[in-house]
Every structure is written in C-alpha cells, then in structure tokens.
C-alpha positions as CSV (number, residue, x, y, z in Angstrom):
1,X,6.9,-19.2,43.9
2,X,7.4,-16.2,40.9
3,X,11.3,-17.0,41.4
4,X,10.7,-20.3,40.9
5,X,7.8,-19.6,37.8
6,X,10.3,-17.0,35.8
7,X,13.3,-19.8,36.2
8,X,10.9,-21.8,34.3
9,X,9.5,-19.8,32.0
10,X,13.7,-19.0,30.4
11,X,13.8,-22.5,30.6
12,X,11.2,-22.6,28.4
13,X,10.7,-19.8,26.0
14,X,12.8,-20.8,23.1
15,X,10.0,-23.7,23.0
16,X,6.8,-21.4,23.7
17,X,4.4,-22.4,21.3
18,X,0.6,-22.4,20.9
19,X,-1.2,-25.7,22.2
20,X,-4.6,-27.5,21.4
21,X,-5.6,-28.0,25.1
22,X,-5.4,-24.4,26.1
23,X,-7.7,-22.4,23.3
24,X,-7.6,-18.1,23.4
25,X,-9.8,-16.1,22.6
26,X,-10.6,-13.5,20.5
27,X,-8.2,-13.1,17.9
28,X,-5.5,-9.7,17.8
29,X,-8.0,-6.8,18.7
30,X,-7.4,-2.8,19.0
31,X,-9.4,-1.2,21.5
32,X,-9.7,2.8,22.7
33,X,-8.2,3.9,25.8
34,X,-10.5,3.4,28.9
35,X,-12.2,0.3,27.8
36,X,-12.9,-3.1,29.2
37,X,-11.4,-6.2,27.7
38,X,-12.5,-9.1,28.5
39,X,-10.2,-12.8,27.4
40,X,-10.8,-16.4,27.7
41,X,-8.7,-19.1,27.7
42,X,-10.1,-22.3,27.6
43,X,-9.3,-25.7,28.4
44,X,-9.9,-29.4,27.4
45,X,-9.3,-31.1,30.9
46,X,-10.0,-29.6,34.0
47,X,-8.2,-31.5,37.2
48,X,-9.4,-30.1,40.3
49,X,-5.4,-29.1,41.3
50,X,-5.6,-27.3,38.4
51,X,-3.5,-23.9,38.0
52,X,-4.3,-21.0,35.5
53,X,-1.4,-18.4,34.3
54,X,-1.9,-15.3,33.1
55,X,1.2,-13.3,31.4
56,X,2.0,-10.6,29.0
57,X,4.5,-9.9,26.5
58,X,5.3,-6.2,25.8
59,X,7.6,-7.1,22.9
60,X,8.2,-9.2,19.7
61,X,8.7,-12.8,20.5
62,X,12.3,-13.9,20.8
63,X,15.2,-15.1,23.2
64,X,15.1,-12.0,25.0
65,X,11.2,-11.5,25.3
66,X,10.1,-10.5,28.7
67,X,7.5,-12.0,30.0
68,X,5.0,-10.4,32.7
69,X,3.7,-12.4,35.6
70,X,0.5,-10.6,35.8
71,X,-2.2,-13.0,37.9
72,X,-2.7,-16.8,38.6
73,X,-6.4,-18.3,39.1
74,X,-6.0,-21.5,42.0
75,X,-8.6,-23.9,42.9
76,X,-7.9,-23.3,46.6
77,X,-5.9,-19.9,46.7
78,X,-8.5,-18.5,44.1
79,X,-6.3,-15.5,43.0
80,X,-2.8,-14.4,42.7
81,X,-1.7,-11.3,41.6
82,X,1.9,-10.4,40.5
83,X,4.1,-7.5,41.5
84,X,3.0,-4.0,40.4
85,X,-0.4,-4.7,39.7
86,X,-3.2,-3.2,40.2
87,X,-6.0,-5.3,41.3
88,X,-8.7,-3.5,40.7
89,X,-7.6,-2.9,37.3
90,X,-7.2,-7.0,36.8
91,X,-9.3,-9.6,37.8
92,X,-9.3,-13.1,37.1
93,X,-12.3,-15.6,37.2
94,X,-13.4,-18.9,35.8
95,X,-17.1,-20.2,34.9
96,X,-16.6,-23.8,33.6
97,X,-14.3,-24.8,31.4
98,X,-13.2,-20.8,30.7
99,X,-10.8,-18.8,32.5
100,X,-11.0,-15.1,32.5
101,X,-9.0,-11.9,32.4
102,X,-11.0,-8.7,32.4
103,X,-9.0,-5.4,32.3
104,X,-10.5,-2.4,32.9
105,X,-9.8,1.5,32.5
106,X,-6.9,0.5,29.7
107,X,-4.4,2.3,28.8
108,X,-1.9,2.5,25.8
109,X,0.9,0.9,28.4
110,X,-1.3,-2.4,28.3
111,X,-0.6,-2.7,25.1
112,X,0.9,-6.4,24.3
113,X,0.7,-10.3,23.8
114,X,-1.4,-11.9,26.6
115,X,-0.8,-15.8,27.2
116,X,-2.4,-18.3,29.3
117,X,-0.4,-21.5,30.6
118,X,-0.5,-24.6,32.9
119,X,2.5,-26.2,34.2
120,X,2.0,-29.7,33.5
121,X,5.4,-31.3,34.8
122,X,8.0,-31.2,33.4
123,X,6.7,-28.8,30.2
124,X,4.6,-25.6,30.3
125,X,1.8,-25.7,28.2
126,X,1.1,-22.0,26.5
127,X,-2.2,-20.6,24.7
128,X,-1.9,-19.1,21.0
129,X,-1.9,-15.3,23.1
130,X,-3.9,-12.7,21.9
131,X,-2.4,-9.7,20.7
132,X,-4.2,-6.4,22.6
133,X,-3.1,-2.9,20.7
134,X,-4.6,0.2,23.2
135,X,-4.7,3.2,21.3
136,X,-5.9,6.8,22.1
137,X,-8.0,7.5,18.8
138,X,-8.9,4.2,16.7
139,X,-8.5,4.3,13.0
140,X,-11.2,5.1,10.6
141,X,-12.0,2.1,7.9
142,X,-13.8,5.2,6.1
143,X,-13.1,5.0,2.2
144,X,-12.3,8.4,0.5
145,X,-14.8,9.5,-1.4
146,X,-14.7,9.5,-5.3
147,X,-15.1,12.8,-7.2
148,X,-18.5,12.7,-9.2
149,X,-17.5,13.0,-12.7
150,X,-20.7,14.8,-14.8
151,X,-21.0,13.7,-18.0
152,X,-20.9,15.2,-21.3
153,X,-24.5,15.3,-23.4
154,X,-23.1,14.9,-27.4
155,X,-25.8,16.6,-29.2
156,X,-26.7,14.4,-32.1
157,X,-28.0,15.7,-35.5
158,X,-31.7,14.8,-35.7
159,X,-32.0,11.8,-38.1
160,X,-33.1,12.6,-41.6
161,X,-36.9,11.1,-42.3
162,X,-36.8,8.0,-43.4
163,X,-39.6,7.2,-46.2
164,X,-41.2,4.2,-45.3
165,X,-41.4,1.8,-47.4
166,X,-44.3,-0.9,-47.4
167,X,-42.8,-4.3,-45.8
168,X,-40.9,-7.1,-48.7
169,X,-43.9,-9.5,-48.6
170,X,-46.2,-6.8,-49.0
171,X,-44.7,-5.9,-52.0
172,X,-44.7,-8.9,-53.4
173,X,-48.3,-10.3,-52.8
174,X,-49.5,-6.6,-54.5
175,X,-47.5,-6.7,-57.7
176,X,-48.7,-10.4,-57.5
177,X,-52.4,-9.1,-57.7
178,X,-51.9,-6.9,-60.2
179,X,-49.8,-9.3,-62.3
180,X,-53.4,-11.4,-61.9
181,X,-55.4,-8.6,-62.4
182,X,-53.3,-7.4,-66.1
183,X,-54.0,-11.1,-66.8
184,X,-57.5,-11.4,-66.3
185,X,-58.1,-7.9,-68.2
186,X,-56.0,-9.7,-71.3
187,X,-57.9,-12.9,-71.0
188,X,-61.4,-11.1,-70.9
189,X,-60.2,-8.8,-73.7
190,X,-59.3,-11.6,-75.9
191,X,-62.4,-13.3,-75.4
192,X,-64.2,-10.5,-76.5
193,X,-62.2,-9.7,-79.4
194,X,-62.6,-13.5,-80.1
195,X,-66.5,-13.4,-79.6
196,X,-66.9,-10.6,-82.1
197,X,-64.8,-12.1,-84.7
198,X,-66.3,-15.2,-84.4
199,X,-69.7,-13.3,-84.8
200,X,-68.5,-11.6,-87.8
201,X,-68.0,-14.9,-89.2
202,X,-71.4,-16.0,-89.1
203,X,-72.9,-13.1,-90.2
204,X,-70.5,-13.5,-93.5
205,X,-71.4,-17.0,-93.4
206,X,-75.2,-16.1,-93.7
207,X,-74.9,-13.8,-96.3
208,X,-72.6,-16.2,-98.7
209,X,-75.2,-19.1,-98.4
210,X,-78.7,-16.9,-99.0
C-alpha cells in the first residue's frame, strides 16, 4: 500500500496544491523543543470510506521534495503508521468533521511542512500544510530599549515689569468725563460771569434813571 501511495504522490507533486475541501489549521507556527502540537485538517464531505493522510515535507517545495508518509486515519483500520515512526510520539484521531495530528516531546528534527490529503480517484486532493519550525530557544519580540535623553533647562532672564496700563475703553470713558466735567466748570463759570454783568447793568441802569 506505501509503494503504491509514494508512486502516486511523484505522480502528483508537480500539481500539489492547496484545496477548499481539505482546510489546515493553524497557520506557520514556531514552537520550543519538547512541546505538544496539536493540527487539524478539516473537511467539507465526510463519506464513511473515507481515508485521512498525514505527510511531511522536510524541504522547500519542488520537483525533488520528499515527502514523508507519516500516519493514515481509516474508518475501519483506524490507524496507520509509516516506517520509522514512533507511535507514541504520533497519534492521529478525528472528532467530527476534524482530523488530528498531535506530536509530542518535539524536537528540532520535526521541523517541516505538514500536509493532509484524500485520494479521491484519479487526483489527490492536498491541504494548504502548515509550516512547524522546532527550535531550542524561541526568539525574543523584546524591543531595545531607548536611551532617556535628559533635557536641558534654558534659564531665562526674568521679564522686565511691565507698567500696567489702565484698559483702551477705560481710557476713553475717563478723558470723556473729564472732557464733561472742563465743560460744565466753563458753562457754570460763564453763567456767573454773565449773572454779575448783567447785575451790574441794572445797578447802572438805576442810577442813570434816579
């Protein structure tokens, strides 16, 4: 059956491509040696003779990519495992509509491009992959810290006192008093001055007619 499966898969990995009825999940993820990862591959139709591949790819995609035959989920058989692997470091389930491969206790060696597939004849039908980087020591996202910069106090020259000066409008309605005031001085000197002149003219009056 894998003789038969890797015949296939050279026939058909110039044309690997992602495909809408088989959905992976998550996206490219980096992880710390030792952990458990956990992918999911997902699928529109479900027919009960249905047959779930799970492969890796240690290398960038091309003619020559090698492909890894790592486990296969069956309906009846229930699990598969390929050549040189570990089962208790790969397991494969479903729940639903979901197919899962949990790895456990990885290591940087695991590192690579992880595809689901269903043979649907006469085409294999791939998942997007998900890309799976295993590293010893993950990389910090820490920013470097900026140098605090102290600033500089300018002394300034106190400012000279400034007089101050009543507002415009004030100004103007006080010289507009006094401008009334000067005139009602005038006008009530000028009566006077009238009065007594005009006095002055009746007392001459008087005395020209006795």
């Amino acid at each position: 059956m894998q003789r038969r499966l890797w015949l296939l898969l050279a026939a058909q990995l110039a044309a690997l491509h992602g495909s809408s009825v088989l959905r992976q999940t998550p996206g490219p993820i980096t992880v710390q040696t030792n952990q458990t990862v956990v992918l999911f591959c997902e699928t529109n139709t479900l027919p009960s003779n249905m047959r779930i591949y799970w492969l890796r790819q240690r290398q960038a995609l091309s003619s020559n990519s090698h492909h890894e035959f790592l486990a296969l989920w069956d309906a009846i058989k229930k699990t598969v495992h390929g050549e040189d692997v570990k089962q208790e470091k790969l397991t494969v389930f479903r729940d639903g509509t979901r197919f899962f491969l949990n790895l456990t206790s990885v290591n940087p060696a695991d590192s690579g491009v992880y595809f689901c597939m269903v043979i649907q004849s006469p085409q294999l039908i791939f998942g997007k992959g998900t890309r799976l980087n295993v590293v010893d020591v993950l990389p910090t996202t820490a920013q470097p810290t900026k140098k605090s910069t102290t600033k500089k106090k300018v002394c300034r020259s106190p400012n000279p006192v400034i007089q101050q000066r009543p507002p415009c409008g004030l100004l103007t309605l006080s010289l507009l008093v006094a401008g009334v005031l000067v005139l009602l001085v005038s006008l009530g000197v000028a009566v006077h001055l009238h009065c007594r002149q005009r006095r002055a003219q009746l007392r001459f009056l008087k005395q020209f007619y006795k």
